[in-house]
C-alpha atoms as a printed R data frame, in Angstrom:
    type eleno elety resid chain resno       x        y      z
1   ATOM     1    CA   UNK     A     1 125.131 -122.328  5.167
2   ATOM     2    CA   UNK     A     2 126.631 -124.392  2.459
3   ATOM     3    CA   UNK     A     3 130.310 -123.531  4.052
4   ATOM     4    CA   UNK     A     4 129.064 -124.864  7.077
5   ATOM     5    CA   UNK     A     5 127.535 -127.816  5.419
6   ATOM     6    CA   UNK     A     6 130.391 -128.902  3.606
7   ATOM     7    CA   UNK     A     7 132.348 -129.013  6.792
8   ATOM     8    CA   UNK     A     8 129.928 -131.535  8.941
9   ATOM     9    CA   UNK     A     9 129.629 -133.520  6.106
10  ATOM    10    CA   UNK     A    10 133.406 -133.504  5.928
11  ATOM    11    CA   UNK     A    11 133.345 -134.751  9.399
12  ATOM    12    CA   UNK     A    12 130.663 -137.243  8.907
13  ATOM    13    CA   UNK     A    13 127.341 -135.389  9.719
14  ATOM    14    CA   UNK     A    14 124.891 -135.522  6.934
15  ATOM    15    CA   UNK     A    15 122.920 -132.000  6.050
16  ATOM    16    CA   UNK     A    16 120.383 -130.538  3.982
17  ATOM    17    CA   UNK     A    17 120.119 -126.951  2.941
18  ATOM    18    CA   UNK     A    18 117.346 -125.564  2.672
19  ATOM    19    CA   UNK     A    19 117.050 -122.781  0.171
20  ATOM    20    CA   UNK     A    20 115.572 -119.948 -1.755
21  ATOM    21    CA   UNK     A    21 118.728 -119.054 -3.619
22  ATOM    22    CA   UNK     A    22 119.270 -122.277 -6.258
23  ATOM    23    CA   UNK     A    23 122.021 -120.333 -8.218
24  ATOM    24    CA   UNK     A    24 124.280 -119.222 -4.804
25  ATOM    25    CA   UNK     A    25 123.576 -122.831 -3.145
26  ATOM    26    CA   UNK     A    26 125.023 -124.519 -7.019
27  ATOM    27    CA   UNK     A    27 127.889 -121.985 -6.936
28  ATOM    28    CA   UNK     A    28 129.144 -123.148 -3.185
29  ATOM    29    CA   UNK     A    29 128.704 -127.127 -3.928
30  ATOM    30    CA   UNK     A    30 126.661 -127.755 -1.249
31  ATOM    31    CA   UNK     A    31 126.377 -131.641 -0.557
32  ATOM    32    CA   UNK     A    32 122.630 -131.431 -0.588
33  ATOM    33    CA   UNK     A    33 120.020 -128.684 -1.026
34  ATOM    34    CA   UNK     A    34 115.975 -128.387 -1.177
35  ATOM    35    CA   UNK     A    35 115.274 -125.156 -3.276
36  ATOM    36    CA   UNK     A    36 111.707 -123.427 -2.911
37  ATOM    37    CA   UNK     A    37 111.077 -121.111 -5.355
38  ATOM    38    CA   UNK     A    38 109.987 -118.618 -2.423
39  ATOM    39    CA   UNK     A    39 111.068 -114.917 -1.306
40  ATOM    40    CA   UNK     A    40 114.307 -114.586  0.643
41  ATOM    41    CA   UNK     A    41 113.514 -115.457  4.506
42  ATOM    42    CA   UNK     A    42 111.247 -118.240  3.893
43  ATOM    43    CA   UNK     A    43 112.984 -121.662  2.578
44  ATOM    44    CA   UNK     A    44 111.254 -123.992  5.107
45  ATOM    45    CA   UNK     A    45 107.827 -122.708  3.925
46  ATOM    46    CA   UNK     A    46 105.048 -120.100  4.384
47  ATOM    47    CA   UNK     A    47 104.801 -118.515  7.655
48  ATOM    48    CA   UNK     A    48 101.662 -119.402  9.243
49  ATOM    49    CA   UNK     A    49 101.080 -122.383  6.834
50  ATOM    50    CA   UNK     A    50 102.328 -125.686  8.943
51  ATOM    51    CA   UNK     A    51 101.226 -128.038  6.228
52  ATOM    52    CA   UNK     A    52 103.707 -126.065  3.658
53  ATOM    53    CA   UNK     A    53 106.495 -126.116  5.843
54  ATOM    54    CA   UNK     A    54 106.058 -129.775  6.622
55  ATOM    55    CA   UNK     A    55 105.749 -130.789  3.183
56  ATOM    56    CA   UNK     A    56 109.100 -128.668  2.624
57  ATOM    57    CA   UNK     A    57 111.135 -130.881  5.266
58  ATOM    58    CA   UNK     A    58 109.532 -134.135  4.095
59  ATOM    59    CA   UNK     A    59 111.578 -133.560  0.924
60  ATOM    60    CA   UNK     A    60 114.701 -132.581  2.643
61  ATOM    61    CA   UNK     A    61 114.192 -135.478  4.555
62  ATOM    62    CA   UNK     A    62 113.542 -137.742  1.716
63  ATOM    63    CA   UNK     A    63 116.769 -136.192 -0.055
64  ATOM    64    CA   UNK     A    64 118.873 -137.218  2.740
65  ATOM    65    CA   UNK     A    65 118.200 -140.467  2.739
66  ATOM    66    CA   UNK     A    66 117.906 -141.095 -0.842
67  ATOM    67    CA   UNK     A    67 120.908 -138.382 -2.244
68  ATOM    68    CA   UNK     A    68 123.476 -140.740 -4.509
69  ATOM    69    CA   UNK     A    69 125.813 -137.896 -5.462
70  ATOM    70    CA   UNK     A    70 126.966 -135.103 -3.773
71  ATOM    71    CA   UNK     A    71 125.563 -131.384 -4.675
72  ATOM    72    CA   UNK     A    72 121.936 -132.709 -5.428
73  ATOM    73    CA   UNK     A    73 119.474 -130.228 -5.703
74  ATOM    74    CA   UNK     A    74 116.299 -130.847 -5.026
75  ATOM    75    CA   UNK     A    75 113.383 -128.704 -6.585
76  ATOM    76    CA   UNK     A    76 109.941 -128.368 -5.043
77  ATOM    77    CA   UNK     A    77 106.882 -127.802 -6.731
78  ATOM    78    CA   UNK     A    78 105.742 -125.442 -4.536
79  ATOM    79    CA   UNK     A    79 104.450 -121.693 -5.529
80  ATOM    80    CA   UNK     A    80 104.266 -119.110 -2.867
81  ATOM    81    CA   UNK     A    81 101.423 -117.046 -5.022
82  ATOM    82    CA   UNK     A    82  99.636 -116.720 -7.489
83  ATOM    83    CA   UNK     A    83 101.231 -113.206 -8.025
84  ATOM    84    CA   UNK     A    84 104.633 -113.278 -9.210
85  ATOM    85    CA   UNK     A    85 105.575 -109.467 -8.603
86  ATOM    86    CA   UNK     A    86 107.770 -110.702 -5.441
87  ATOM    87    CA   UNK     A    87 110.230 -112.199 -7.718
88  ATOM    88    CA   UNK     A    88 110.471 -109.106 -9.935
89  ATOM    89    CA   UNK     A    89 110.720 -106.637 -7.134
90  ATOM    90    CA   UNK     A    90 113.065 -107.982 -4.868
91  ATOM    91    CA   UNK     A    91 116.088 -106.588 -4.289
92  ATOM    92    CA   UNK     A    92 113.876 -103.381 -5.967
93  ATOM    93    CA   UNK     A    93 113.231 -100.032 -4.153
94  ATOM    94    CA   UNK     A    94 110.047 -100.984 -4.105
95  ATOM    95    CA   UNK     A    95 110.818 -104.106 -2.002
96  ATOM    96    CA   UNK     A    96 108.780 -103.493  1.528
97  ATOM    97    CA   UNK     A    97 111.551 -104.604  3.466
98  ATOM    98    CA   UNK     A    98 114.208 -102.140  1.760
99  ATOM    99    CA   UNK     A    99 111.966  -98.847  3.154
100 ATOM   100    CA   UNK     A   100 113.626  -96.712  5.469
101 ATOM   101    CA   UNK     A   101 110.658  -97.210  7.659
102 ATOM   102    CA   UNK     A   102 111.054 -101.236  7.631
103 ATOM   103    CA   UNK     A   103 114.775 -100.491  8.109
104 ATOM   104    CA   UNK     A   104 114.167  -98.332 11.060
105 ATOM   105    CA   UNK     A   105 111.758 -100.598 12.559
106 ATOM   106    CA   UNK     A   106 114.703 -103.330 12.021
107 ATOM   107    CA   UNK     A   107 116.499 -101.174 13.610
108 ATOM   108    CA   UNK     A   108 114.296 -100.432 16.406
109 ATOM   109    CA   UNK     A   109 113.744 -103.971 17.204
110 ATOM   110    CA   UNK     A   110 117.361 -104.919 17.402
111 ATOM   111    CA   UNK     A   111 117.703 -102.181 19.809
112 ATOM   112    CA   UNK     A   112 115.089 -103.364 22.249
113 ATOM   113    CA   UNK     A   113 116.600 -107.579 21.811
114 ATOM   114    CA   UNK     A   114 120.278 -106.215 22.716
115 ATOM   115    CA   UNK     A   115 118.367 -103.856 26.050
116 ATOM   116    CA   UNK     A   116 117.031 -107.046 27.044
117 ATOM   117    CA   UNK     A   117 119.809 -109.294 26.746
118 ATOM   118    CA   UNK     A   118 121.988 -106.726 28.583
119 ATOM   119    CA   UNK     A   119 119.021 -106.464 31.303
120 ATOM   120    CA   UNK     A   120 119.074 -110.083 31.894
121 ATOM   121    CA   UNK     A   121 123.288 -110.725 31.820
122 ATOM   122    CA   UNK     A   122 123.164 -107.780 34.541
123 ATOM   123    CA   UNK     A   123 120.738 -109.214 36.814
124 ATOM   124    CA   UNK     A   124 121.739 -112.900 36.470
């Protein structure tokens, strides 16, 4: 994302990133960047949790209008537990997501999205 951001801006469309990885967004300059300290898959907020993800893109918001230089980072305050083990297992065999059932359930469901898309290009 912070490839493609550079090149709007470069063409005079403003972004925000939104992230969870602070160190990879630094590293590729993006021009401006919200960072939630949050597992990998969720840097607009919480899933079922509106008022989180609002308050998330209020900031990015804010940061766009009030940015004065360009790779500004933006922190949030935001925790997404109590429990920290996410942070120490991901990437981690015991990471839920890295099972070879999750994977083949991945699998599975990307199997069944390209059967439909075929099923609808044939029939339209």
């Amino acid at each position: 994302m912070s490839l493609v951001a550079r090149h709007l801006e470069e063409n005079g469309l403003p972004t925000v990133v939104f992230t969870v990885a602070r160190d990879i967004t630094a590293h590729a300059f993006t021009p401006r960047a919200v960072f939630t300290n949050y597992p990998l898959g969720n840097p607009a907020g919480r899933p079922q949790d509106p008022e989180n993800q609002r308050a998330i893109l209020r900031t990015g918001l804010r940061l766009l209008a009030e940015a004065t230089a360009p790779g500004t980072i933006v922190e949030t305050p935001h925790v997404w537990s109590q429990d920290t083990a996410w942070q120490r297992l991901i990437f981690s065999a015991e990471q839920p997501f890295l099972s070879e059932e999750a994977e083949a359930q991945r699998q599975a469901e990307l199997a069944r999205a390209r059967a439909q898309k075929l099923e609808r290009h044939q029939s339209a």
